[in-house]
N, C-alpha and C positions, 0 to 999 in steps of 0.2 A: 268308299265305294266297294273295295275288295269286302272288307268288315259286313256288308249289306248281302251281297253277293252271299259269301260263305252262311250268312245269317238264314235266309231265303232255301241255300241248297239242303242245310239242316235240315230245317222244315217240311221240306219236300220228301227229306230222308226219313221222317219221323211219321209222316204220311204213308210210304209206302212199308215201313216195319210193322205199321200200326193195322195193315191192309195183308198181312201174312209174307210181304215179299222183303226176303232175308238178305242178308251182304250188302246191303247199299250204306255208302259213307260218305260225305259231305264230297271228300278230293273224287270218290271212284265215280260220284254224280257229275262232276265239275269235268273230272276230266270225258266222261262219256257224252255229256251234251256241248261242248265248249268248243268255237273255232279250232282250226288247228292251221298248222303253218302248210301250205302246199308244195315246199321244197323239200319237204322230209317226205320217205314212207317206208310200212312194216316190210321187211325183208324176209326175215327169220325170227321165229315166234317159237320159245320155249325150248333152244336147245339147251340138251344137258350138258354141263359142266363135271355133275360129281355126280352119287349115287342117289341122295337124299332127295323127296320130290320138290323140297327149297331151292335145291341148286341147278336152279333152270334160269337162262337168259334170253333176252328177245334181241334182235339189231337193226336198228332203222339206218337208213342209207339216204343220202341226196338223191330226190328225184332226177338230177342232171345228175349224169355218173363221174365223180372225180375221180383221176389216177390217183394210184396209193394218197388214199385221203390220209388224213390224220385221224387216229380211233379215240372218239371220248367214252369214256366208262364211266356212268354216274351211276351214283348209290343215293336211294331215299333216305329219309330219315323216319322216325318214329319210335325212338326213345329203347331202339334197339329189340322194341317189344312186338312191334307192330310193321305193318306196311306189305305193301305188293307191286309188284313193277305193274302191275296191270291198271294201276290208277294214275302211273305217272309216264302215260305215251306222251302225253301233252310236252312235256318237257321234254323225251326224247327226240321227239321228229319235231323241235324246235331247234335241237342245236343240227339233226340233222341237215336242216335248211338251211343252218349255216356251212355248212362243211365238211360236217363232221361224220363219219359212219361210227354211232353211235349204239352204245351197249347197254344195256339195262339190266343188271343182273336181282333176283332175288338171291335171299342167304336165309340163313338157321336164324331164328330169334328168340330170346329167352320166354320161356324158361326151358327148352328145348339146349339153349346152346349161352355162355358165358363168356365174358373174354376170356381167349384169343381167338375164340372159335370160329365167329361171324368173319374178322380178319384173314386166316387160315381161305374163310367162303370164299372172299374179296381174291385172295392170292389165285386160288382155283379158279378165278371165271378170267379173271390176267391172262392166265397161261391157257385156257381154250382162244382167248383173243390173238394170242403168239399163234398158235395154231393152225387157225379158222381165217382168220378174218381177213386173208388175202383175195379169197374166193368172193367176199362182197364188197370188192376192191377197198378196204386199208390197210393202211402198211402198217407191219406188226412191231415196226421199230419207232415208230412216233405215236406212241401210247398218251394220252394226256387223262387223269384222272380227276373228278370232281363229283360234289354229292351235296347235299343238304342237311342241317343240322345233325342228327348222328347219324347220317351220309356221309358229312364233310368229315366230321371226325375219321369214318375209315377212310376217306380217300386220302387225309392227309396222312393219317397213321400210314399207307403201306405205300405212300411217296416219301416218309422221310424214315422211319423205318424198316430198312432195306431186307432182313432178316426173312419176312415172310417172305417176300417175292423168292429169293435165294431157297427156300424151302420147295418152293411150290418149281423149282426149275427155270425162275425167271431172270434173267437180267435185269437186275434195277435200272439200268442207264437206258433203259427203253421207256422209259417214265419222263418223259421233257418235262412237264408241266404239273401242274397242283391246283385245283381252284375249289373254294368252300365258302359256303352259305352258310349262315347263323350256326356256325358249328363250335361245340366245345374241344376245345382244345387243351384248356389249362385247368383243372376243377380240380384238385386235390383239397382240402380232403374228401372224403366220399361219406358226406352229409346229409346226402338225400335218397329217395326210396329207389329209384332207378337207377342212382351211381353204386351205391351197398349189393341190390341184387346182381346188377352186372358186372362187379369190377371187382367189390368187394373183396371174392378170394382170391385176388392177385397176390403172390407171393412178394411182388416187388412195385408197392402202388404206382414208384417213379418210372418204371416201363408203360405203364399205360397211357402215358402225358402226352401227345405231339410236341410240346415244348420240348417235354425231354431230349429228343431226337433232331433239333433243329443244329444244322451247322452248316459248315462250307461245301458242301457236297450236296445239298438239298435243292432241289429242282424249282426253277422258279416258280413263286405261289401267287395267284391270287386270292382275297380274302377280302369280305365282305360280311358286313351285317346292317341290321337298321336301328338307327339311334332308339325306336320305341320297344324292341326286344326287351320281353322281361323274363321269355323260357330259357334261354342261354343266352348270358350276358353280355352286350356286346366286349366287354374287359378282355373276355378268352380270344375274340380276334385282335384285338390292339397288343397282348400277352404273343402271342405267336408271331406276327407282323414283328414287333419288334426283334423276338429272337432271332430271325431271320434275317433282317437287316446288321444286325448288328456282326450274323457272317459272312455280310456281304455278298447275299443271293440277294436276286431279284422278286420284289416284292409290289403288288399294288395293293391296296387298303382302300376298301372302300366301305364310308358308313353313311349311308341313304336316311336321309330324312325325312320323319313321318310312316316309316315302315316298319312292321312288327316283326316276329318272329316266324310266320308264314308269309308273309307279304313278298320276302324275299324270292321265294321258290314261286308262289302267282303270278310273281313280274315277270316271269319267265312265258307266260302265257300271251296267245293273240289278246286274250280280253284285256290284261290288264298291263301289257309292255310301258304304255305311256305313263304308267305310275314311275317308273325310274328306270332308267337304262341299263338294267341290269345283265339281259341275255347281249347286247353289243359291245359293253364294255370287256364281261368275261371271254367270250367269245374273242373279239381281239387280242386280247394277252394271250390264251389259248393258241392261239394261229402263230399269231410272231414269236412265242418260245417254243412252238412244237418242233422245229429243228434244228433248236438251238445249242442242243448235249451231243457233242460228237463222239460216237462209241470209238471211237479208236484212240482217242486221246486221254479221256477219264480215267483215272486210276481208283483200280477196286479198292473198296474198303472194306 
């Protein structure tokens, strides 16, 4: 059904490029005609973060206003290369309707920007969230991060590597949570054309790993993929799940069956939630660890 769906919006896509009308993409079609959830909405649309016209973010808030909500800050994915928050409201003001006063940041993409630099983006819109985000009632101390295949990858990078946030001004312990969709996590060696272009000059390939960085001190993570995933393997979630566990953080592992490598991020939608429960189970973990790091007892690392 989703596979039919996405097939269909193509089509449609290919129709209107084909008619002179430019920027239409399968997701920015999907998410522009596609239910949306009624307990989310746009609050704040394009503020800036940093100087760059990349570093602009939007914020959906619960229609019902919660006191100091919990903030999710999700990152799309798109192979690092690609992407725009402006095609993924749909997932915004879904988790918004759950609770969430939610942040959507765009970043730098190559070949404009390389690792560390998108991460560096990721730290900067953190720290406007420290900021800002009291004003559309969440609290700037129950930060929970999450994102989509090289989304997930930054949200977990700068949940378990503390470095950037501590760059950017931030208190890592205001990071509760972790949750990631079909994200690579563990891909060493860099074999392929988008890990060589983006990672490639890393002076230390083992920094660029989430594995790397997984230990006692890492915030509980959710982690998700779908058994039919063949752009990022489901391995890289079961590779991290484990390393996590084995510090004895709190982990859920989830691997949905019959869902691809987008599917995950879809299921996030009105249209196609009944594919797998994907937005209530993250969602849940999300809520019950978002207060679960108490800043006054954590010792820095």
């Amino acid at each position: 059904m989703i596979k039919a769906l996405v097939s269909l919006v193509s089509l449609i896509c290919l129709g209107l490029t084909a008619l002179g009308l430019s920027g239409c993409s399968p997701l920015a079609l999907f998410d522009a005609l596609g239910p949306r959830d009624k307990g989310g909405r746009l609050a704040v649309r394009d503020a800036a973060y940093g100087t760059d016209p990349r570093q602009r973010l939007d914020v959906f808030v619960p229609t019902v206003p919660v006191e100091r909500a919990p903030v999710l800050v999700f990152f799309y994915g798109g192979s690092w290369s690609s992407g725009s928050k402006d095609d993924y409201a749909f997932a915004a003001q879904a988790f918004a309707a759950q609770g969430f006063v939610t942040v959507l940041p765009d970043y730098r993409l190559y070949p404009q920007a390389r690792f560390p630099e998108f991460l560096k983006d990721g730290a900067a819109a953190i720290a406007w969230v420290r900021d800002n985000i009291a004003a559309q009632g969440g609290d700037p101390n129950r930060i929970v991060l999450a994102g989509h295949s090289a989304g997930a990858y930054n949200a977990a990078m700068l949940g378990l590597d503390t470095e950037y946030l501590r760059q950017a001004g931030v208190d890592p312990r205001t990071v509760r949570a972790v949750a990631g969709l079909s994200g690579p996590y563990d891909f060493l060696p860099f074999d392929q054309k988008t890990s060589i272009e983006v990672f490639g000059q890393a002076p230390d390939p083992e920094a660029t790993q989430p594995v790397s960085f997984a230990g006692a001190h890492s915030p509980p993570t959710f982690l998700a993929t779908g058994d039919k995933d063949t752009v990022v393997k489901p391995r890289n979630t079961a590779s991290l799940a484990a390393r996590l566990r084995n510090a004895r953080v709190p982990v859920q592992e989830r691997t949905y069956e019959g869902l691809d490598h987008s599917d995950t991020l879809l299921a996030l939608s009105v249209s196609f939630r009944r594919k797998a429960p994907v937005l209530a189970e993250m969602s849940a973990f999300l809520h019950q660890h978002a207060g679960a790091r108490r800043l006054t007892t954590l010792t820095m690392h």
